[in-house]
Each structure stands twice: as structure tokens, then as C-alpha cells.
C-alpha positions as CSV (number, residue, x, y, z in Angstrom):
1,X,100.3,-60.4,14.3
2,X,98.5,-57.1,12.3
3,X,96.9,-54.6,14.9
4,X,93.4,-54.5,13.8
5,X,92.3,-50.5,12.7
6,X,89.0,-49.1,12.2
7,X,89.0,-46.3,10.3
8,X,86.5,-43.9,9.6
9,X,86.8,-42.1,6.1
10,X,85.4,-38.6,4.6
11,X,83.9,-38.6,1.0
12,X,84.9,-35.1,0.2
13,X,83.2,-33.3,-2.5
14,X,82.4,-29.9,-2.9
15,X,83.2,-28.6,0.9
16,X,81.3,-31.3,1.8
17,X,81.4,-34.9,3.1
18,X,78.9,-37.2,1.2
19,X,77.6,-40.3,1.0
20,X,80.2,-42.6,-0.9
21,X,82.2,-42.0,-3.9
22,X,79.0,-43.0,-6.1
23,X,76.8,-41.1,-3.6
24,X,76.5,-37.3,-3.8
25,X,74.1,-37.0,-0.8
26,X,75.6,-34.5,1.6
27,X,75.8,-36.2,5.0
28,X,77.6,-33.3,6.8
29,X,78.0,-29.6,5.4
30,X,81.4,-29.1,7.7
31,X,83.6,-32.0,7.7
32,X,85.4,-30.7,10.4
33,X,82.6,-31.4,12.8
34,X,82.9,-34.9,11.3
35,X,86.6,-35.0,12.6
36,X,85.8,-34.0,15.8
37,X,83.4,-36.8,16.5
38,X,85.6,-39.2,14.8
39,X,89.2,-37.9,17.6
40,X,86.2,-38.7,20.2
41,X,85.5,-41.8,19.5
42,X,88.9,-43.2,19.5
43,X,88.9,-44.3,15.4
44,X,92.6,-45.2,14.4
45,X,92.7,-43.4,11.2
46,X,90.8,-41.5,8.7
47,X,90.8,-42.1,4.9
48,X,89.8,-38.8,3.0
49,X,88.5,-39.0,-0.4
50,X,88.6,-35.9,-2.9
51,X,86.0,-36.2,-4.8
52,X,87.0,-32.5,-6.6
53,X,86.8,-32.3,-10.5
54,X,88.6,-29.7,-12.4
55,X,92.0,-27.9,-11.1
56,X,90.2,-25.3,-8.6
57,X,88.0,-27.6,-7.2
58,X,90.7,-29.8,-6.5
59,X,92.9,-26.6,-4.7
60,X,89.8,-25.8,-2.7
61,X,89.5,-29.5,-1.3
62,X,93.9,-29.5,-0.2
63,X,92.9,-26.8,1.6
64,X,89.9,-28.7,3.3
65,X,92.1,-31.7,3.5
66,X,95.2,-29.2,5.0
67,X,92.5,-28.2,8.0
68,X,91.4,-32.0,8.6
69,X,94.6,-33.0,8.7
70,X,95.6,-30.2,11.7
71,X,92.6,-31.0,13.3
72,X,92.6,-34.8,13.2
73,X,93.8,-36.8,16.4
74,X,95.0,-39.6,14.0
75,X,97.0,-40.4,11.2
76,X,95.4,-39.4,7.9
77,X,95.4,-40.8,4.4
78,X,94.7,-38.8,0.8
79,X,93.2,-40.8,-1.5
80,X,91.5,-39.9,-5.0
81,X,92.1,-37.2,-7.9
82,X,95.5,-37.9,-8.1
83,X,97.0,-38.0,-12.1
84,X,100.8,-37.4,-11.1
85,X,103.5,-37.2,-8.5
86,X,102.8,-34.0,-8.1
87,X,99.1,-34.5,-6.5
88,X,100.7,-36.9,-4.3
89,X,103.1,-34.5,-3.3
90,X,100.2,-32.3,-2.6
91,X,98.3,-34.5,-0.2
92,X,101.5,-35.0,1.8
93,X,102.4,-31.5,2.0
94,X,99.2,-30.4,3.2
95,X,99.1,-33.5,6.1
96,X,98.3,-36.6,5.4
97,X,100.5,-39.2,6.4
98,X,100.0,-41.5,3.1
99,X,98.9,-41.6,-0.1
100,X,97.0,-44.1,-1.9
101,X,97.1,-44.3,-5.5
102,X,94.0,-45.6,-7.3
103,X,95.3,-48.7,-9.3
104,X,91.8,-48.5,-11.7
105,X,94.4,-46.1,-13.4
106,X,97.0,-47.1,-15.4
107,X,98.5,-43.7,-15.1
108,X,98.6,-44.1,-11.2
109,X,100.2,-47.7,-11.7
110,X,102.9,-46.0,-13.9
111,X,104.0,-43.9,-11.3
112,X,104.1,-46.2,-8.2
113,X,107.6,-46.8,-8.5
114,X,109.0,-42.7,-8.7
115,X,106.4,-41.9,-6.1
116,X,108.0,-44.5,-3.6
117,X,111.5,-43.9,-4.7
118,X,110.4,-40.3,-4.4
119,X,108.2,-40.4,-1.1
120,X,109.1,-43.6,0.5
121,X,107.3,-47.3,0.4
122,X,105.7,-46.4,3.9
123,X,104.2,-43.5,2.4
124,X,102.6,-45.0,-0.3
125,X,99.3,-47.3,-0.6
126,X,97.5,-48.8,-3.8
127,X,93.6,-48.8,-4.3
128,X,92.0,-51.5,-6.3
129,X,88.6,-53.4,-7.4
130,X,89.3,-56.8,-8.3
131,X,92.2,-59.2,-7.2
132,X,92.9,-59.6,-10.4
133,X,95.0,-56.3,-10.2
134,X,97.3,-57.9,-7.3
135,X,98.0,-60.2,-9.2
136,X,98.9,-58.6,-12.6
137,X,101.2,-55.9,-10.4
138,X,102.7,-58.2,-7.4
139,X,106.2,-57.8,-7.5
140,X,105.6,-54.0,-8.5
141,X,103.5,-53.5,-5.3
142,X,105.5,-55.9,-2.9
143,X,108.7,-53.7,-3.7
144,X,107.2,-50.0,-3.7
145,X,103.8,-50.0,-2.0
146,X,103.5,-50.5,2.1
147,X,99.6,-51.1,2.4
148,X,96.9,-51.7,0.2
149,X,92.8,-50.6,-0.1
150,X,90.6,-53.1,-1.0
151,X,87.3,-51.2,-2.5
152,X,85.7,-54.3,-2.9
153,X,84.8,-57.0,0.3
154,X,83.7,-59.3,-1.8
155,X,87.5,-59.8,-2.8
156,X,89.3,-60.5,0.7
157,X,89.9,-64.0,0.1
158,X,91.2,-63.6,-3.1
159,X,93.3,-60.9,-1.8
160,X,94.0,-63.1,1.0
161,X,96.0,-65.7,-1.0
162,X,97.9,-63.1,-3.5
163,X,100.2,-61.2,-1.2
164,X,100.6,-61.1,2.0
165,X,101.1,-57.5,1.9
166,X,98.3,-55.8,4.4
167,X,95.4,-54.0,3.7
168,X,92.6,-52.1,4.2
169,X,88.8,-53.2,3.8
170,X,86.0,-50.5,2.2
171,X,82.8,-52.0,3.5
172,X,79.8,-49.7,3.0
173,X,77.2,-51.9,4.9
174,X,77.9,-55.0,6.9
175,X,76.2,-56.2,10.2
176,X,78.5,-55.2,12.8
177,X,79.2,-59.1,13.8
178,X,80.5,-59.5,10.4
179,X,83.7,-57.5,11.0
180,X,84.6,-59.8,13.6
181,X,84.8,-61.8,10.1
182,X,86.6,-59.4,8.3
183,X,89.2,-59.2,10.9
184,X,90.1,-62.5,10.9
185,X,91.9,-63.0,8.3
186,X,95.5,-62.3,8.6
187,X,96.4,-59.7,6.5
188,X,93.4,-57.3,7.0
189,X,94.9,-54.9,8.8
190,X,91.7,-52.3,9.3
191,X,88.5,-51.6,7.6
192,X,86.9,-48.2,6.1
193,X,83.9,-47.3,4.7
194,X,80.4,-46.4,5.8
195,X,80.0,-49.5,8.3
196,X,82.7,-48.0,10.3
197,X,81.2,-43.7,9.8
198,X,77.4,-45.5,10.7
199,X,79.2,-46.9,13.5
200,X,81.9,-44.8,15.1
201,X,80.2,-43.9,18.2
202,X,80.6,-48.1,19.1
203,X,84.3,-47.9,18.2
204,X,85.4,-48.6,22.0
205,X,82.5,-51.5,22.1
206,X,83.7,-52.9,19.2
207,X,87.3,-53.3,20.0
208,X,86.1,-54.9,23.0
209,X,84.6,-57.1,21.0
210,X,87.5,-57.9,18.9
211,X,89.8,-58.5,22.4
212,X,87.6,-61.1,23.7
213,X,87.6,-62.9,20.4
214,X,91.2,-62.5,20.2
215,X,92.1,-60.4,17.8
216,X,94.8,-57.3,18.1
217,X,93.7,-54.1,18.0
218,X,94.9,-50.0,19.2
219,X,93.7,-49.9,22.4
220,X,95.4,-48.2,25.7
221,X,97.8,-50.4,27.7
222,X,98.0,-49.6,31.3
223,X,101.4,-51.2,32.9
224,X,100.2,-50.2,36.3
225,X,97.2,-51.0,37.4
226,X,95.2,-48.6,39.9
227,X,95.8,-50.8,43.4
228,X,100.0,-50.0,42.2
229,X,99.4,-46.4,43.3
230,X,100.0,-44.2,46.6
231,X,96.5,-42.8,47.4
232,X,95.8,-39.8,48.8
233,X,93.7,-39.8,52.0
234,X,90.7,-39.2,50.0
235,X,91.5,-42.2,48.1
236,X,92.6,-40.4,45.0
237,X,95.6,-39.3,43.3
238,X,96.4,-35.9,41.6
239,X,97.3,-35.8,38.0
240,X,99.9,-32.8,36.2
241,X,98.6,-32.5,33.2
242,X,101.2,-31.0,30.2
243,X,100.8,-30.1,26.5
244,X,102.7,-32.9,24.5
245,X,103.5,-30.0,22.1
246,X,104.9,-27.6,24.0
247,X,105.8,-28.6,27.3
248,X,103.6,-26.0,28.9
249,X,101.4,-27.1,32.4
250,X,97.8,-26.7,31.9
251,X,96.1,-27.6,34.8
252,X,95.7,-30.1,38.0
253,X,93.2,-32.5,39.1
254,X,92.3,-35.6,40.6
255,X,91.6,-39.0,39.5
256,X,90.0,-42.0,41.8
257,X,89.8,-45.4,40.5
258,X,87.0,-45.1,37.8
259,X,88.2,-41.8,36.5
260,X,91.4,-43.6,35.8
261,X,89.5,-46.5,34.6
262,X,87.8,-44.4,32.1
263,X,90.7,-42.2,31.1
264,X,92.6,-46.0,29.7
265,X,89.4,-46.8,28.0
266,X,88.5,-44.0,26.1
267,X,92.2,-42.4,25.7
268,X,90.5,-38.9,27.2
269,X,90.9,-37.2,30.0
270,X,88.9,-38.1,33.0
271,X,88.5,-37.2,36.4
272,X,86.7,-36.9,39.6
273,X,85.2,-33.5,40.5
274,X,86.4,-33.0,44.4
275,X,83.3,-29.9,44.5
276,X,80.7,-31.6,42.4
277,X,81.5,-35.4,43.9
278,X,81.3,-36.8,40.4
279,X,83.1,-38.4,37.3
280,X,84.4,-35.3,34.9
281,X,84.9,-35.5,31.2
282,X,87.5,-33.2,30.5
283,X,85.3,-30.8,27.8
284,X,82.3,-32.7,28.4
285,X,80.5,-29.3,28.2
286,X,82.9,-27.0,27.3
287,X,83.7,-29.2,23.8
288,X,87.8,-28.4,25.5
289,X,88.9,-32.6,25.3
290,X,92.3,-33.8,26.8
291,X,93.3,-36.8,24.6
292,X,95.9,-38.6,26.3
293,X,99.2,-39.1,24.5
294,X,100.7,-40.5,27.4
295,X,100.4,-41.2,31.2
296,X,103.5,-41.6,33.3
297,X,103.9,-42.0,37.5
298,X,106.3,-40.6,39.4
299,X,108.8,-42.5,41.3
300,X,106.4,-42.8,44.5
301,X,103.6,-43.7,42.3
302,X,101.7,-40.7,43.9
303,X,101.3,-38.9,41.4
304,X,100.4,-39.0,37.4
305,X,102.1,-36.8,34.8
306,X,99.5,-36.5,31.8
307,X,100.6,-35.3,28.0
308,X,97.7,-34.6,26.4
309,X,96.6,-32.8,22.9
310,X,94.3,-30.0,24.3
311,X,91.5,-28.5,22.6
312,X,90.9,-25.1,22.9
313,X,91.2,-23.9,27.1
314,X,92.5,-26.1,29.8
315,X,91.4,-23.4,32.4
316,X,87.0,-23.0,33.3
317,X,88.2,-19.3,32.8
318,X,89.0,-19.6,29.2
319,X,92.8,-18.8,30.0
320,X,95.1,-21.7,27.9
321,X,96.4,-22.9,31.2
322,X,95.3,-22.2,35.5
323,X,98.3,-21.1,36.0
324,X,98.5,-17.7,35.7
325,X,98.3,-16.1,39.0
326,X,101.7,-14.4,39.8
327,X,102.5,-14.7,43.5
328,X,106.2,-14.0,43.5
329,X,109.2,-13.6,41.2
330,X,112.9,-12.5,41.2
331,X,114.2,-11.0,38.1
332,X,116.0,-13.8,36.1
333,X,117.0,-14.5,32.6
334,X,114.6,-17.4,31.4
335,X,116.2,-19.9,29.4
336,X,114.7,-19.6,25.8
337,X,112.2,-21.9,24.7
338,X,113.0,-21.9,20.8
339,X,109.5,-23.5,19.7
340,X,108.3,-20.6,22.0
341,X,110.3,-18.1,20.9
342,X,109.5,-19.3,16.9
343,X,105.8,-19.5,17.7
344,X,105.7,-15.8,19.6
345,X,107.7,-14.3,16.6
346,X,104.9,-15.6,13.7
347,X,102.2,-14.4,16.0
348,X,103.2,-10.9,16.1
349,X,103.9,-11.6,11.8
350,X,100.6,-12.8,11.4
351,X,99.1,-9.8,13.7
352,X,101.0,-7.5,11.0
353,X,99.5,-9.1,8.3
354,X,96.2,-8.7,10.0
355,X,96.7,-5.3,11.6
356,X,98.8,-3.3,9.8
357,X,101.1,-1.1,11.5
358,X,102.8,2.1,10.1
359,X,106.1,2.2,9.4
360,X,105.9,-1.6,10.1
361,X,109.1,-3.7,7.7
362,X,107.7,-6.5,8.5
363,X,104.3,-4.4,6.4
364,X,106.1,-3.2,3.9
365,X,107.3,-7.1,3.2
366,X,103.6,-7.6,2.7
367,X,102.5,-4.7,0.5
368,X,105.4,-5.5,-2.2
369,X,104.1,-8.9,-2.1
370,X,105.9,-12.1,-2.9
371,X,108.6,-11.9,-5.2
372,X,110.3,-9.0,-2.6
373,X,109.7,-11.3,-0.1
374,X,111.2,-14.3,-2.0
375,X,113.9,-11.4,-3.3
376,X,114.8,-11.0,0.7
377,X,115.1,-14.3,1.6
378,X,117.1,-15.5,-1.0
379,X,119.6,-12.3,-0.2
380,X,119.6,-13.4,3.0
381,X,120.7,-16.8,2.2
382,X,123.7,-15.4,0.6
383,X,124.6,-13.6,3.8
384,X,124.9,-16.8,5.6
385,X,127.4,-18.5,3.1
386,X,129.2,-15.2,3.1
387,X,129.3,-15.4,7.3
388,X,129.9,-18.6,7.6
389,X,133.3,-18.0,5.9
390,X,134.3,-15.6,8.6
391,X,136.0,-17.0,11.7
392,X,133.5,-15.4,14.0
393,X,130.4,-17.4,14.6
394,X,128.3,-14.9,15.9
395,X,128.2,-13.3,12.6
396,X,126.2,-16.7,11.1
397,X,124.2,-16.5,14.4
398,X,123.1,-13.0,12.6
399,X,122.5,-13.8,9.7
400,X,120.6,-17.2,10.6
401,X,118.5,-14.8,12.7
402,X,117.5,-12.9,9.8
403,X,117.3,-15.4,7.5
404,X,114.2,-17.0,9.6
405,X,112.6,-13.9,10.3
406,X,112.6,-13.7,6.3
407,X,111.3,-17.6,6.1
408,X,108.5,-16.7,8.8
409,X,107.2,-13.5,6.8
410,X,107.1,-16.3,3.7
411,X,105.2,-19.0,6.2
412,X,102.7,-16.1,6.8
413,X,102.3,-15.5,3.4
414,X,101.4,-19.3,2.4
415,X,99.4,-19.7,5.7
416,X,101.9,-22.4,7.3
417,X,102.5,-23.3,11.1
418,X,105.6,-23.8,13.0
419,X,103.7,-27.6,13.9
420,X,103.1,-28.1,10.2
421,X,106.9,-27.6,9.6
422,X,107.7,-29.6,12.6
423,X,105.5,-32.9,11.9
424,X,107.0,-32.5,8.1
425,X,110.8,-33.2,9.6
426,X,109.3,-35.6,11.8
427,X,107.9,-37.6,9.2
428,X,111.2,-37.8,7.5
């Protein structure tokens, strides 16, 4: 049985997010904000649209799409403008997780099969109008394409009984009721489109909705329920609540039965205020949401381990994490953290870059520009084939060391992150 996805999806012209693809109206100046209320309202995807004419444009709008994607609490698809394998590559190297090629175009029909070979099937989706198209492609699709996007609602039944290969609904207007519909049939496995941007604040209502007429969709599972816990004598239990990224602690708090009610149903942090004697949205005011990424007890079921995606401060101070009061410590070698230690070396790069300091290599790097910088790094390269010759590891250890300090001026240079780099291998 197909989970059931609503996803939202950003017409992107110009900077902006409009209407619909035949729409130019501007709906919303930054689409980031649009992204923002889209994590909060628990939408399962996002389709972005670029809308961009001209070669440019189009470079202005990866960059847009580059900062949704980092920004975006959900898996993201690129769709539009795309002529060759290179665009795809494009919209995959700057975040999204697929790629839908527009099958209007023959020239995007013509390279289905290098993109996938190229890419893989599960990265690749096909667009399309009419039915007709399924069926004049089908064993092209069913080998090289994972998903599909159905522009056109008034084709799902034809779609239906072509292929049972899944695929996403663009419905512009639709009463609400009607998606119940939609989502019926088998092989719809989300819908897009305006009904679902009009309507994203009812996302949670609506896959209530869909549960009680039985029909799968992302929701959070809890495997304990609330009477399976060890309360406190206050009736409450305290939560640890840890950066999924990076391991780090961010703060402590306490959750009673609603809070952790609240915190399954919306997939954000909640809990209850011990001072105030009230529920607490996590960044309710402060715009700083927890969304969960997972929950896990401890073996007394006492106490609640949260890994969350935080945005901006955990601490009311404006400190990252509460935890930075130093009672006590005894000199000791801490174990390296090597995302840490990666992270903390760009940072002071990029504060070169920014501030430049005299005498500063790392400067000098940056005022020859790139082709010294690409001169460097392939030297460096070299030194690690020559090292790894020699006997004694430590030398490769060396020259590996300089060889990413090298790389990390060069990720400075084209503005990319350690978690863009990260998600990449992931992916693969």
C-alpha cells in the first residue's frame, strides 16, 4: 500500500514564488518564508518549479533552489527548465532529492534513459499532460523512471489503468473532500499544486482525515504510549534533547501527557513550562522550532532522548545550546569530533575570506584566485600518491591533512558546506 504525500510546491520565477506556471502573480517576494511555513506544517515534500528563461536567470534560480533545499525540512524535487543531463545534474547538485523531466519535450524523453543510467531510477521522475504519453513511452518509463507527475487531474483514471508505476497529482483547485478522492486510487501516491499551498496550514487535519477513511499516510508512530512511562512526581518526564547532525546537547525540559501528545502530532517539539504552568511550543515566539527526527526512551522509560533539527538557538539566551556554564574540569585530551573539527576548520576559512588577515596563506589562496587554488590542490593530490608509496603511514596522514585544507579553501570559494557534502554521499 502507497503512503499517501501532500506536497506543497513553489512556482519560482524571478526570486519569486507565483501563482502557477501560467500564473505570474507574485504570491510571496521570499520563498524562503514560504519554506518555513511549509517544515511547520508537517507537508511531506516540496516540488519547486523554475520558471527562469535565459542561462542567467536560470543560475540565479539554482542558487534560490540551493538555499530551499538547505532550508527545507523535507525531501525536495527540481522540476522545469531542464534541456539536458547537465540541468539535471544541476538541480541535484544544488539539493534536491529528484528530478523530474518534463515529458511535453521530446528532448527531455530522449534523455530519460542516460539520466537514470547516469543518476539512478530513484532519482528520476517524468512530468506529463495527457495519458496518452504513458502510454506511447511505458516500457521506457517502467525501466528508467521511479515516479511520475500528473499535471493534469482530469487524467487519473487514465493514468490509473496504464502503469502501475506511482505518481504525483497537480491539482490547482479542488474542494478539500475531493482529495479524499484523489487518494483513493491506488497508485496516487501524493498530490501538489495550489489546493495543497491554499491549504497547508490543514495538513495535520487532513491526514486525519485520510486515517479515519483508511488510507496511508506520513504521520508519527508512537510505539509507547504515554501510560508506558515512569513519571516523575510532578507527573512529568524530562526530555534530552540532541542535534541529529551533530551530536551536540541542546537543552532539557519536561514533557506531561499533552505536550507529548502534541509533540507525535505535529512532529515539533512540545513541552510543559514548569514556571509558566503551560503547554510550550518550542520557538513559538522565538521562530527557534525543534522538529523531531526521532524520540527514543531510556531503558527505565523515565526519560526521553529527542534528535531534533534545530532552528536557529536552543538556549532563551541566544547561546546554540544551555549548556555552557563551566563548573569544573580536569585537563584532558578530548577525543576529536571529525565533523567538528571539519566544520571549525571552514569557519575560520570563511572568516578569512571575510576578514582578511595579513600575512594570512590561507588569504593569499584567495587573492590569486581559483586556478592557484585549483593549481594547489591538484599538487597536493600528487603528494598523497607519492606518500602513499612510502612504508610510513603517517606521511599520507600529512599529506591527506593538507590535501583537505586545500579542498576546504576550494569549498569556500564555491560557497559549499560540510552538510551539503555529507547529504551528497548519503544520497549515493
Amino acid at each position: 500500500m502507497i503512503v499517501k504525500k501532500f506536497v506543497p510546491c513553489i512556482y519560482l520565477y524571478n526570486g519569486h514564488a507565483v501563482r502557477r506556471l501560467n500564473d505570474l502573480s507574485v504570491v510571496e517576494t521570499d520563498p524562503l518564508r514560504l519554506v518555513s511555513l511549509y517544515n511547520e506544517s508537517n507537508a511531506d515534500g516540496l516540488i519547486v518549479f523554475d520558471m527562469s528563461q535565459g542561462d542567467q536567470e536560470h543560475e540565479k534560480a539554482l542558487d534560490m533552489i540551493k538555499e530551499i533545499c538547505a532550508a527545507a525540512e523535507m525531501e525536495v524535487i527540481g522540476a522545469g527548465n531542464i534541456k539536458r543531463m547537465e540541468d539535471v545534474k544541476k538541480l541535484l547538485y544544488a539539493g534536491c532529492r529528484r528530478a523530474v523531466l518534463d515529458y511535453t519535450k521530446e528532448s527531455n524523453i530522449a534523455i530519460t534513459e542516460e539520466v537514470s543510467l547516469k543518476f539512478g531510477r530513484n532519482k528520476i521522475l517524468a512530468s506529463y499532460e495527457n495519458a496518452n504519453v504513458i502510454a506511447a513511452n511505458q516500457e521506457l518509463l517502467e525501466q528508467y523512471v521511479s515516479s511520475l507527475l500528473l499535471m493534469n487531474p482530469h487524467q487519473i483514471r487514465e493514468t490509473e489503468h496504464l502503469t502501475s508505476i506511482p505518481f504525483y497529482v497537480q491539482v490547482n483547485q479542488i474542494a478539500l473532500n475531493k482529495l479524499i478522492e484523489i487518494f483513493s486510487y491506488n497508485n496516487v501516491c501524493g498530490v501538489t499544486g495550489n489546493t495543497i499551498n491554499d491549504n497547508y496550514r490543514d495538513i495535520l487535519t487532513l491526514k486525519s482525515l485520510c486515517k479515519e477513511n483508511g488510507i496511508l499516510v506520513e504521520t508519527f508512530e508512537a510505539a509507547y504510549q504515554w501510560n508506558d512511562f515512569k513519571k516523575n512526581r510532578d507527573g512529568m518526564v524530562p526530555v534530552i534533547v540532541q542535534d541529529y547532525r551533530t551530536q551536540e546537547v541542546l537543552m532539557m525540559a519536561y514533557m506531561n501527557e499533552e505536550a507529548y501528545e502534541q509533540t507525535i502530532h505535529t512532529g515539533r517539539m512540545t513541552y510543559f513550562s514548569r514556571s509558566r504552568r503551560q503547554l510550550w511550543l518550542k520557538g513559538e515566539t522565538s521562530g527557534h522550532f525543534q522538529y523531531v527526527k526521532s524520540l527514543t526512551a531510556d531503558c527505565d522509560m523515565d526519560t526521553i532522548l529527542a534528535k531534533v533539527s534545530q532552528v536557529g538557538a536552543a538556549c532563551h539566551t541566544g547561546a546554540r545550546s544551555c549548556f555552557f556554564n563551566e563548573i569544573t574540569k580536569k585537563d584532558y585530551e578530548e577525543a576529536a569530533n571529525p565533523l567538528q573539527v571539519l566544520e571549525e576548520v571552514l569557519d575560520v576559512i570563511r572568516d578569512r575570506k571575510v576578514h582578511p588577515k595579513e600575512g594570512s596563506y590561507t588569504n593569499y589562496l584567495f587573492d590569486k584566485g581559483l586556478d592557484k587554488i585549483l593549481k594547489k590542490l591538484g599538487e597536493e593530490a600528487t603528494e598523497i600518491v607519492i606518500a602513499a608509496k612510502n612504508p610510513n603511514a603517517n606521511e599520507v596522514k600529512y599529506e591527506m591533512s593538507d590535501f583537505l585544507y586545500h579542498m576546504m579553501v576550494l569549498m569556500v570559494q564555491k560557497d559549499i558546506s560540510w552538510e551539503e557534502i555529507a547529504v551528497e554521499l548519503a544520497n549515493r
